[in-house]
PQR file with spaces between the fields and no chain letter, atoms N, CA, C, O and H, PARSE charges and radii, in Angstrom:
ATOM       1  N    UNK     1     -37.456   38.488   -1.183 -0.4000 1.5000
ATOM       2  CA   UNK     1     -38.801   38.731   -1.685 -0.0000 2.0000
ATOM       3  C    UNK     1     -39.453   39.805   -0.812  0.5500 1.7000
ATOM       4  O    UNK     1     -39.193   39.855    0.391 -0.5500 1.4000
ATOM       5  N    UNK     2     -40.156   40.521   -1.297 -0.4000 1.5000
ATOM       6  CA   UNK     2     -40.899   41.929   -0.501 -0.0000 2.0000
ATOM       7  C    UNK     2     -42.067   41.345   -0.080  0.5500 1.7000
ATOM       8  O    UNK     2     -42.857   40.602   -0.662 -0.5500 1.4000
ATOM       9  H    UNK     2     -40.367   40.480   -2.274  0.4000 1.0000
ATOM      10  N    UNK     3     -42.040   41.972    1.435 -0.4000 1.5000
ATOM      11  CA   UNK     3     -43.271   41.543    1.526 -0.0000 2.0000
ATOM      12  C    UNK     3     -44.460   41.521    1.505  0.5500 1.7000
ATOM      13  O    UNK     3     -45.134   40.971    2.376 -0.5500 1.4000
ATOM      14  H    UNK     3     -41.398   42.576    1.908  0.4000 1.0000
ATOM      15  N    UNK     4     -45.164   42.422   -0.011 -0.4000 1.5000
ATOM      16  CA   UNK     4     -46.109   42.489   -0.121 -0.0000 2.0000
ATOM      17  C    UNK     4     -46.384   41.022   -1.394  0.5500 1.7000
ATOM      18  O    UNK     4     -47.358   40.287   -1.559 -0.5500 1.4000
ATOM      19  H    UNK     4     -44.617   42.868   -0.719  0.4000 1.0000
ATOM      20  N    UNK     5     -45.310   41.074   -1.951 -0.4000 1.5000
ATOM      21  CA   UNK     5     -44.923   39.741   -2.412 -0.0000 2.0000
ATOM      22  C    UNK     5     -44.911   38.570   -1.795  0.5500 1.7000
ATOM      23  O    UNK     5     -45.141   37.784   -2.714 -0.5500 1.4000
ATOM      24  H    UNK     5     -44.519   41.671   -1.817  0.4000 1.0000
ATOM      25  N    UNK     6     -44.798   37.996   -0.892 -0.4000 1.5000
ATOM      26  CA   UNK     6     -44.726   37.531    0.521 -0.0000 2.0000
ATOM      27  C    UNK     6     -46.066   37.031    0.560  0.5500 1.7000
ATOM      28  O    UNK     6     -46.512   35.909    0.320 -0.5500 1.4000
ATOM      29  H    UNK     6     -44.611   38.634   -0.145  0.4000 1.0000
ATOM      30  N    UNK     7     -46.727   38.323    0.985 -0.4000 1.5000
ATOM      31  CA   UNK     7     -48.340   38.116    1.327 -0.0000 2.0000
ATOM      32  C    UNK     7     -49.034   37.353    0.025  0.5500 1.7000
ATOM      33  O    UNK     7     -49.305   36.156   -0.073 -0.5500 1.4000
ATOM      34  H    UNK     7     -46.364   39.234    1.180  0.4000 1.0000
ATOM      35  N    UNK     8     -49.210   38.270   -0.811 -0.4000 1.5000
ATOM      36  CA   UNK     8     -49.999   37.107   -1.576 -0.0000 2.0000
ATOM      37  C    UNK     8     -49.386   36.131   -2.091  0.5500 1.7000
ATOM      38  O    UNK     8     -50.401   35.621   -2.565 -0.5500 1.4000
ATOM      39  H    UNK     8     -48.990   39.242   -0.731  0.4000 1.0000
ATOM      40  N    UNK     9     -48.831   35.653   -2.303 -0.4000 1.5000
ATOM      41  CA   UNK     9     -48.319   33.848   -2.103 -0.0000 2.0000
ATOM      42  C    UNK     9     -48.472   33.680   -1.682  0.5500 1.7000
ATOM      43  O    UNK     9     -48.647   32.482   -1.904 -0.5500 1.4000
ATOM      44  H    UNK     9     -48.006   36.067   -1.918  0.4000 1.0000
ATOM      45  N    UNK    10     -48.822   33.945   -0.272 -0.4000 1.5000
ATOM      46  CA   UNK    10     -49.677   33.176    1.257 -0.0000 2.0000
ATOM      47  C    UNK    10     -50.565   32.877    0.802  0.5500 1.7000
ATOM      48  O    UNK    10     -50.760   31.707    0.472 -0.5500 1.4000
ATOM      49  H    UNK    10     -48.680   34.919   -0.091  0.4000 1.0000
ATOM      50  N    UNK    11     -51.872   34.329    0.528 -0.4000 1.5000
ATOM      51  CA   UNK    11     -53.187   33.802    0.095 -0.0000 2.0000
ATOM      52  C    UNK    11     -53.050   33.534   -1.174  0.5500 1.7000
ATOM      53  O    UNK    11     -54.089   33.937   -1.697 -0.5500 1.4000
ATOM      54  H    UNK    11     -51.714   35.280    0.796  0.4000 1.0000
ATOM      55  N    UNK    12     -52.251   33.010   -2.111 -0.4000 1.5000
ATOM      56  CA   UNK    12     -52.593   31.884   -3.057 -0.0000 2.0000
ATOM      57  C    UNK    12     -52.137   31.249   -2.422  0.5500 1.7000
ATOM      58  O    UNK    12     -50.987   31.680   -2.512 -0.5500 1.4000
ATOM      59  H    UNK    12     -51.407   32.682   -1.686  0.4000 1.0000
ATOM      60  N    UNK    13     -52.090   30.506   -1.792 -0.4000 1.5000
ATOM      61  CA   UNK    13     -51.368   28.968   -1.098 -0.0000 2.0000
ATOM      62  C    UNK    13     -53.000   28.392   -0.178  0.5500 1.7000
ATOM      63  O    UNK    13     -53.688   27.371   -0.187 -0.5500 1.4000
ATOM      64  H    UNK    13     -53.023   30.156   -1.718  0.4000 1.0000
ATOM      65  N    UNK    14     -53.026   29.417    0.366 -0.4000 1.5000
ATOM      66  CA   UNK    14     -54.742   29.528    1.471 -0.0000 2.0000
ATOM      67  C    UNK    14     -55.657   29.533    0.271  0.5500 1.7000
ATOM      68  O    UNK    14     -56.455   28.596    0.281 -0.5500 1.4000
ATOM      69  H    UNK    14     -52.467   30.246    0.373  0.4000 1.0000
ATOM      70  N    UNK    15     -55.733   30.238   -0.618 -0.4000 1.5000
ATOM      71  CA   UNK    15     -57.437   30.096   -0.914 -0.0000 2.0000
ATOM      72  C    UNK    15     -57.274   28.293   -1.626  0.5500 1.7000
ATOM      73  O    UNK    15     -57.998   27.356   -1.290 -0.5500 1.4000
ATOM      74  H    UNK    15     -55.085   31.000   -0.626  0.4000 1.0000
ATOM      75  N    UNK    16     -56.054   28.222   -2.714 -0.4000 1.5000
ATOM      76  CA   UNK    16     -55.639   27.412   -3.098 -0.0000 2.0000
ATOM      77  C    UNK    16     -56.244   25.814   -2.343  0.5500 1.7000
ATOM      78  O    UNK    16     -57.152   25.035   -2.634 -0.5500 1.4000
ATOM      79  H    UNK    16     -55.466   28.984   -2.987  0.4000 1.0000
ATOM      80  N    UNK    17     -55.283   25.861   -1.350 -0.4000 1.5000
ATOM      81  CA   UNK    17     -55.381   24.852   -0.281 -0.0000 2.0000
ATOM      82  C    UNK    17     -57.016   24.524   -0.188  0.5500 1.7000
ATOM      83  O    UNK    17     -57.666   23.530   -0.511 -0.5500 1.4000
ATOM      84  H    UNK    17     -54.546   26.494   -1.114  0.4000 1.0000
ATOM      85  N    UNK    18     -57.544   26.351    0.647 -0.4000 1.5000
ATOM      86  CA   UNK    18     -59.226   25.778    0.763 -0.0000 2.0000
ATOM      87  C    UNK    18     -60.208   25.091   -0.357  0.5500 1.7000
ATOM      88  O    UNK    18     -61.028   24.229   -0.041 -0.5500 1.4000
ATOM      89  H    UNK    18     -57.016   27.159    0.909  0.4000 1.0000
ATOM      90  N    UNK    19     -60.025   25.603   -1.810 -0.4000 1.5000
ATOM      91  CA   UNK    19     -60.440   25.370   -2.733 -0.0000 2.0000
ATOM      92  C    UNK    19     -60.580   23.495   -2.743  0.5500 1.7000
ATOM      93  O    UNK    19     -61.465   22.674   -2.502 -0.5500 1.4000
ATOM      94  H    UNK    19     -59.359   26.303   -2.067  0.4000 1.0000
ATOM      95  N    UNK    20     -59.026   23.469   -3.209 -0.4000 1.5000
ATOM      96  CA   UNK    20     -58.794   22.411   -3.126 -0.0000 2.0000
ATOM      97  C    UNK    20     -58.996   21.119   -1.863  0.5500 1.7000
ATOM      98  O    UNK    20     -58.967   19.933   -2.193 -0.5500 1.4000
ATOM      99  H    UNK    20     -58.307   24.136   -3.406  0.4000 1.0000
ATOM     100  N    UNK    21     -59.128   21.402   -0.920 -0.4000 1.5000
ATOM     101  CA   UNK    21     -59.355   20.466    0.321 -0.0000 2.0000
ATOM     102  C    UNK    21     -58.264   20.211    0.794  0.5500 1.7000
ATOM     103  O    UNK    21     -58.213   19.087    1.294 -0.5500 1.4000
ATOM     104  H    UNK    21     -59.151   22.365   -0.652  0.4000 1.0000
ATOM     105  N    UNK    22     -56.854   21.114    0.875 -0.4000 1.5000
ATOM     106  CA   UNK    22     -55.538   20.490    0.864 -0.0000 2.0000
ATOM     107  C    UNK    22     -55.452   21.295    3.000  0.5500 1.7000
ATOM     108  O    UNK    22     -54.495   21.986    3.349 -0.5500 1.4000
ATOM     109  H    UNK    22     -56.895   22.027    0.468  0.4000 1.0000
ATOM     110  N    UNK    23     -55.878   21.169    3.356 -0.4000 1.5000
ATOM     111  CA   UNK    23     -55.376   21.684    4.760 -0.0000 2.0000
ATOM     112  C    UNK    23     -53.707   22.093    5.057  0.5500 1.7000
ATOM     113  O    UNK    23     -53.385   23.080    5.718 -0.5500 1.4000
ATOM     114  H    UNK    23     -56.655   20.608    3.072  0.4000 1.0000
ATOM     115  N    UNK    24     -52.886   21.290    4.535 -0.4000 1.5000
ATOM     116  CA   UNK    24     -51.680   21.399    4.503 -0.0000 2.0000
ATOM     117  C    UNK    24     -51.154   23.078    3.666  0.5500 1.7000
ATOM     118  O    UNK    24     -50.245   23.869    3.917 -0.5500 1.4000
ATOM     119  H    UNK    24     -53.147   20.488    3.998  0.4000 1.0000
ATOM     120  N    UNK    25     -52.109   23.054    2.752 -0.4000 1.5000
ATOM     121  CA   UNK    25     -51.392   23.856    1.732 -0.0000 2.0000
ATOM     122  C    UNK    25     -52.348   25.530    2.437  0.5500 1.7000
ATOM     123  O    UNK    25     -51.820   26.641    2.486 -0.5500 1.4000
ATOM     124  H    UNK    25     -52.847   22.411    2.548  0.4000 1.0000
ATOM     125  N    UNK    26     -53.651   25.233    2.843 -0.4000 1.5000
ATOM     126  CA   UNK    26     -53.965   26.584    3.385 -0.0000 2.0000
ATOM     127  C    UNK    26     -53.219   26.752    4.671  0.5500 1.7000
ATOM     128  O    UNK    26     -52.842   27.923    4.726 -0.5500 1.4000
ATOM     129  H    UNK    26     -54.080   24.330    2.803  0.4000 1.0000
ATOM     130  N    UNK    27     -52.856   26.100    5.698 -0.4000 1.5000
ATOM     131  CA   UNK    27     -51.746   26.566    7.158 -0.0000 2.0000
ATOM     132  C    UNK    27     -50.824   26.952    6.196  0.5500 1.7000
ATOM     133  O    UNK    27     -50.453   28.078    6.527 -0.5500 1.4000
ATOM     134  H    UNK    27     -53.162   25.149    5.653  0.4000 1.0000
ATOM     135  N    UNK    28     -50.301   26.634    5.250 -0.4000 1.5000
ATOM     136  CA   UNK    28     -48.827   26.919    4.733 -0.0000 2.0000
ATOM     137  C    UNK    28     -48.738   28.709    4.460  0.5500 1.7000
ATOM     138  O    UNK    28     -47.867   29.560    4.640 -0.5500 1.4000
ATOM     139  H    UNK    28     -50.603   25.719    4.981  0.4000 1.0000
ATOM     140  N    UNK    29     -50.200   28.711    3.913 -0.4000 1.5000
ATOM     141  CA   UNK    29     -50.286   30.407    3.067 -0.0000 2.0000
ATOM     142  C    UNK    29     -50.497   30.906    4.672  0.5500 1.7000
ATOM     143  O    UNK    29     -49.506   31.516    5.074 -0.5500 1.4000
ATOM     144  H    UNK    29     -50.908   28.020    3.767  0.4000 1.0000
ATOM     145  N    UNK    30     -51.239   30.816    5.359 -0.4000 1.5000
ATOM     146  CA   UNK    30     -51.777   31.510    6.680 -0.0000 2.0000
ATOM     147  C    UNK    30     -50.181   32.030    6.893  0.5500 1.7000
ATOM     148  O    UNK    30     -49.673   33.126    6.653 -0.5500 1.4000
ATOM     149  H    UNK    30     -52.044   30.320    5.032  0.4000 1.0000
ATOM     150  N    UNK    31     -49.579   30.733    7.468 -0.4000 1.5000
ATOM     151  CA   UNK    31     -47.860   31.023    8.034 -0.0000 2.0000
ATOM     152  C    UNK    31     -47.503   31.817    6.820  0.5500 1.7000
ATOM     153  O    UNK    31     -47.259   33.004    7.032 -0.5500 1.4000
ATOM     154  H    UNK    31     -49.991   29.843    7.663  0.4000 1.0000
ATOM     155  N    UNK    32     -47.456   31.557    6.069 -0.4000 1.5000
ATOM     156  CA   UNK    32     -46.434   32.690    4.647 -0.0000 2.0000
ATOM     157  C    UNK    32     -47.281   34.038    5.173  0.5500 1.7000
ATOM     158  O    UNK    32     -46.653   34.953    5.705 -0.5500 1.4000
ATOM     159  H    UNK    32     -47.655   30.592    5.897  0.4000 1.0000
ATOM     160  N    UNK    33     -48.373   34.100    5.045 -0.4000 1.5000
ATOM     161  CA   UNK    33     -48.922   35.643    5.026 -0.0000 2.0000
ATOM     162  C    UNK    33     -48.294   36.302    6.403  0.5500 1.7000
ATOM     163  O    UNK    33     -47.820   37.437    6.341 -0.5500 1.4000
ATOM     164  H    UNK    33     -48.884   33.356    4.613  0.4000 1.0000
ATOM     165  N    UNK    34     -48.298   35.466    7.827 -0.4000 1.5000
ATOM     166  CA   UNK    34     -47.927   35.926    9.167 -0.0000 2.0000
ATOM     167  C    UNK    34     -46.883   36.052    9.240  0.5500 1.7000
ATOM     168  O    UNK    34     -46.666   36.904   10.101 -0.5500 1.4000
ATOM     169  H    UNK    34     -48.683   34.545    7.877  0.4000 1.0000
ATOM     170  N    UNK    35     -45.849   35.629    8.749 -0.4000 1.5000
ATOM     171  CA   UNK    35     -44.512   35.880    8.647 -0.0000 2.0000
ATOM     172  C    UNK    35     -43.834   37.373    7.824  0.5500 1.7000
ATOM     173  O    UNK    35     -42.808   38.051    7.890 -0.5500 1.4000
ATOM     174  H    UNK    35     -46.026   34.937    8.049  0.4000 1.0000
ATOM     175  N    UNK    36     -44.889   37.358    7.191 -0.4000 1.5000
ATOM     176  CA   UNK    36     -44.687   38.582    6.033 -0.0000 2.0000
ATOM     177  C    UNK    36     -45.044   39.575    6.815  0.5500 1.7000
ATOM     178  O    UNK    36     -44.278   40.533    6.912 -0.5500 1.4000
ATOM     179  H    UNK    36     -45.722   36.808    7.138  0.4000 1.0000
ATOM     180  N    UNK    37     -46.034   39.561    7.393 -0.4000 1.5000
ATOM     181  CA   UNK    37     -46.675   40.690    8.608 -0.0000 2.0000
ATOM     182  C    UNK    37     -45.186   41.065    9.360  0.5500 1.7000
ATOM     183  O    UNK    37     -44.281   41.874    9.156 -0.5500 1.4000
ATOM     184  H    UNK    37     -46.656   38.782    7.313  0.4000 1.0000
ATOM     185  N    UNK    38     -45.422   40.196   10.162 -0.4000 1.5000
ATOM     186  CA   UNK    38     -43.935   39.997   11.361 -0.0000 2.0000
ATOM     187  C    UNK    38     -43.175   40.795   10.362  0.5500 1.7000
ATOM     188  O    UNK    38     -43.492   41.972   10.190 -0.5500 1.4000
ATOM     189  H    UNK    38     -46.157   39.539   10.329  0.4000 1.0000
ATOM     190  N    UNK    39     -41.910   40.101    9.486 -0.4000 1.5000
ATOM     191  CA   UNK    39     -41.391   40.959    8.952 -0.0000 2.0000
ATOM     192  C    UNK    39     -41.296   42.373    8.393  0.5500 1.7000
ATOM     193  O    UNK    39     -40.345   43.151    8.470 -0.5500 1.4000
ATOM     194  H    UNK    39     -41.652   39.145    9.626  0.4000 1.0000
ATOM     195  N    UNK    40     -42.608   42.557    7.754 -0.4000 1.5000
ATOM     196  CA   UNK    40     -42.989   44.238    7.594 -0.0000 2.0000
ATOM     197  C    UNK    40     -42.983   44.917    8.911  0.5500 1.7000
ATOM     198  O    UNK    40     -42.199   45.819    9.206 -0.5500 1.4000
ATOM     199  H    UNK    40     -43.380   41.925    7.692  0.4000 1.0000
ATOM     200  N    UNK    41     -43.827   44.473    9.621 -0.4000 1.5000
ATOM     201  CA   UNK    41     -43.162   45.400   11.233 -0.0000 2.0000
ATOM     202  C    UNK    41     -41.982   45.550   11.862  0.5500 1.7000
ATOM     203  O    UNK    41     -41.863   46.503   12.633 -0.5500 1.4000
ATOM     204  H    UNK    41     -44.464   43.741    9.380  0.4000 1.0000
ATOM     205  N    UNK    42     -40.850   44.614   11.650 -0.4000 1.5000
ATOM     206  CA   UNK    42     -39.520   44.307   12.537 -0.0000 2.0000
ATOM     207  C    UNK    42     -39.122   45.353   11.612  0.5500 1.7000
ATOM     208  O    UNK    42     -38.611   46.326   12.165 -0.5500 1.4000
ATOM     209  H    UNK    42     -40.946   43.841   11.024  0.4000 1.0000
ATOM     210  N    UNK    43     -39.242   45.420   10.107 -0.4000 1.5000
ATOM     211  CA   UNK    43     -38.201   46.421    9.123 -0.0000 2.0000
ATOM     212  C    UNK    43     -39.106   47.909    9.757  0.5500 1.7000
ATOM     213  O    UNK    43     -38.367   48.591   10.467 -0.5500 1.4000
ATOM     214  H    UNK    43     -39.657   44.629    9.657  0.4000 1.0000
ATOM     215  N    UNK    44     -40.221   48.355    9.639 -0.4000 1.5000
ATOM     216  CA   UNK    44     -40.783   49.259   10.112 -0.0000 2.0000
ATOM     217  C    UNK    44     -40.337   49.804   11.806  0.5500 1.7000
ATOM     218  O    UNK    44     -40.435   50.985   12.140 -0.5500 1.4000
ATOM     219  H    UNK    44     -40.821   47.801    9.062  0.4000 1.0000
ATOM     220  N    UNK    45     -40.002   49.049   12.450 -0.4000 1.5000
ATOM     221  CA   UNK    45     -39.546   49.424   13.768 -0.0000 2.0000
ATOM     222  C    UNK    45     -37.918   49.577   13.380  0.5500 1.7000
ATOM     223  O    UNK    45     -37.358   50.517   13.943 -0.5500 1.4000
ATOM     224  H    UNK    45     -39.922   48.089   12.179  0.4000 1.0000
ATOM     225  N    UNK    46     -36.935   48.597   12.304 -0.4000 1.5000
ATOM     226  CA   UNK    46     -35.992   48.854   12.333 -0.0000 2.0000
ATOM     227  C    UNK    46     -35.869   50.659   11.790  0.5500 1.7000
ATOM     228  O    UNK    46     -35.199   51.481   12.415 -0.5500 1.4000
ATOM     229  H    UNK    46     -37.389   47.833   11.847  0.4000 1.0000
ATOM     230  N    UNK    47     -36.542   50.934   10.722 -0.4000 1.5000
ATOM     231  CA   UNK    47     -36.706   52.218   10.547 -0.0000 2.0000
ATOM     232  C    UNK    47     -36.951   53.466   11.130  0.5500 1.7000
ATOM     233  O    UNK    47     -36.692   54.657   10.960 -0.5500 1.4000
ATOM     234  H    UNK    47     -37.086   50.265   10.214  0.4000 1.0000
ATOM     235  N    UNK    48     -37.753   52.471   12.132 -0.4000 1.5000
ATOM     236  CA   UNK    48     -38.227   54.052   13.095 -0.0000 2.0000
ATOM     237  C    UNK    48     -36.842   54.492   14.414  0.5500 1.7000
ATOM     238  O    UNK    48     -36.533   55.570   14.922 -0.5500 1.4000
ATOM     239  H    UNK    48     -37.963   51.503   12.270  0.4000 1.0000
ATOM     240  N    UNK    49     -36.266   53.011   14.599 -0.4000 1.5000
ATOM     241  CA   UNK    49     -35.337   53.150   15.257 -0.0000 2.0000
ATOM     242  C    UNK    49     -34.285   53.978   14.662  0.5500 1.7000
ATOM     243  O    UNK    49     -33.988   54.946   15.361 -0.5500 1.4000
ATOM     244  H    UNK    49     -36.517   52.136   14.186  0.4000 1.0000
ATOM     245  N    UNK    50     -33.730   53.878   13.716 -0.4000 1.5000
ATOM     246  CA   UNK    50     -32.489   54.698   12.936 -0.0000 2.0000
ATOM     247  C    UNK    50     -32.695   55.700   12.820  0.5500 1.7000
ATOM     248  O    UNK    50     -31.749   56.488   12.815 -0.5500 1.4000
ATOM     249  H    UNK    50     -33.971   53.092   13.148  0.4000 1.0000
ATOM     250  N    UNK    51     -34.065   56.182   12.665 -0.4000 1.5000
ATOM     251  CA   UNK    51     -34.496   57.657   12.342 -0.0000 2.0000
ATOM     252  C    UNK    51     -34.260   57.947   14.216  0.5500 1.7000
ATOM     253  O    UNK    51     -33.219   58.391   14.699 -0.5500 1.4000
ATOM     254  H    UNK    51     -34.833   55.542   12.670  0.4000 1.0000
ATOM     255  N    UNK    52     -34.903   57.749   14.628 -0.4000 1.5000
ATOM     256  CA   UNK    52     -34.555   58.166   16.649 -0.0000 2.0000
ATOM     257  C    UNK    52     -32.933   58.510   16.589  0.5500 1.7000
ATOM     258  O    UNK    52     -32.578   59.686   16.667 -0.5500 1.4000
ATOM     259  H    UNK    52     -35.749   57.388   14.236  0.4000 1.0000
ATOM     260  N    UNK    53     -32.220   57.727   16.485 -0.4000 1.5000
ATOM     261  CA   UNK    53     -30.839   57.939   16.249 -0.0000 2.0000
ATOM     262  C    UNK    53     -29.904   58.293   15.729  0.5500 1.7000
ATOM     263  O    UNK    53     -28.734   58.149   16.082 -0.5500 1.4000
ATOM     264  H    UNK    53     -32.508   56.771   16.422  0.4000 1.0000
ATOM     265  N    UNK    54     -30.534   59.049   14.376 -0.4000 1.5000
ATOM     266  CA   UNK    54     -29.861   59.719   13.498 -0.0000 2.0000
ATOM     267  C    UNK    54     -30.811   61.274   14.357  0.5500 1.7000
ATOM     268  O    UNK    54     -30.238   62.328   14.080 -0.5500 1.4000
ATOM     269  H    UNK    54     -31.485   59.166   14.089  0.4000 1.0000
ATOM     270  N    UNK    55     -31.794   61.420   15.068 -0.4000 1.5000
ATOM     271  CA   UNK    55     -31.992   62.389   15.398 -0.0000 2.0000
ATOM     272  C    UNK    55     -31.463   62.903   16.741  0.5500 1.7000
ATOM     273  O    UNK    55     -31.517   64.097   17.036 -0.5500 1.4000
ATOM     274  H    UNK    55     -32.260   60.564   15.293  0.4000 1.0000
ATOM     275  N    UNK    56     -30.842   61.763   17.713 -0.4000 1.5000
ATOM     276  CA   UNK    56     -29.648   61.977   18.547 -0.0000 2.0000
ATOM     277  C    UNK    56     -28.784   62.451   17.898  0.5500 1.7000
ATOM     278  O    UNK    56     -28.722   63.674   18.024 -0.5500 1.4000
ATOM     279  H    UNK    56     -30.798   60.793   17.472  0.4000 1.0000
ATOM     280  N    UNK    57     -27.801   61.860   16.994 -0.4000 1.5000
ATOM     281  CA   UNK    57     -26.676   62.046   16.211 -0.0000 2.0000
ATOM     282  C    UNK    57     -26.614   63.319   16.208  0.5500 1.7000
ATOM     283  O    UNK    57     -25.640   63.881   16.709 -0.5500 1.4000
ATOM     284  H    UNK    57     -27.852   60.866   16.891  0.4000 1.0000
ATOM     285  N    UNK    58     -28.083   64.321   15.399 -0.4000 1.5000
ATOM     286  CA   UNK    58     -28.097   65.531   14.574 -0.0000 2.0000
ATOM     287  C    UNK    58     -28.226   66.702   16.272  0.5500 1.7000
ATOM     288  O    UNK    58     -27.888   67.885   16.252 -0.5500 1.4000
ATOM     289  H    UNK    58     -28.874   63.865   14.991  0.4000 1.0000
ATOM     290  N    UNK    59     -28.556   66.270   17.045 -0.4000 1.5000
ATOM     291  CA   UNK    59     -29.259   66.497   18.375 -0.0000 2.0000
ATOM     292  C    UNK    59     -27.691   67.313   19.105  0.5500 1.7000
ATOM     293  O    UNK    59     -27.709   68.419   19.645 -0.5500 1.4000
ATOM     294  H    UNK    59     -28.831   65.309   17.062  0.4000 1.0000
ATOM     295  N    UNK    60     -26.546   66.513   18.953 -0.4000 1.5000
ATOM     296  CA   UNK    60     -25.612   66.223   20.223 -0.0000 2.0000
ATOM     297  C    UNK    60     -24.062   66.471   19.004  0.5500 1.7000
ATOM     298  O    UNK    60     -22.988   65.887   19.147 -0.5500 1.4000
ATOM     299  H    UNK    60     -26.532   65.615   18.515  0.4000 1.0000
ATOM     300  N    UNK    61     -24.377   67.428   17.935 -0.4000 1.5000
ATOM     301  CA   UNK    61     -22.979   67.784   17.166 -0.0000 2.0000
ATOM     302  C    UNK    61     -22.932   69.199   18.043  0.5500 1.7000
ATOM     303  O    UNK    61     -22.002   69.990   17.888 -0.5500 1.4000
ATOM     304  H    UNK    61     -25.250   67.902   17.819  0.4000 1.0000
């Protein structure tokens, strides 16, 4: 799942939860949305890393 996909299923799970009085179900979206974060950055650093190293690669023929 992408994680902009990711994210909002969080906040439907959070507003959801608040709406409803479910505490369980808004921590659930909070964690879904923070995890989605986390992940968009780890792939964003994995990216920036490969690009650094494909610019060694191109650097050192």
């Amino acid at each position: 799942m992408s994680g902009a996909m990711d994210k909002a299923k969080g906040r439907l799970k959070e507003i959801t939860g608040r709406i409803t009085g479910q505490e369980r179900l808004e921590a659930e979206g909070k964690a879904d949305r923070t995890k989605a974060r986390i992940r968009e950055k780890a792939q964003s650093i994995r990216h920036r890393a490969e690009g650094v190293l494909d610019s060694f690669r191109h650097d050192h023929r």
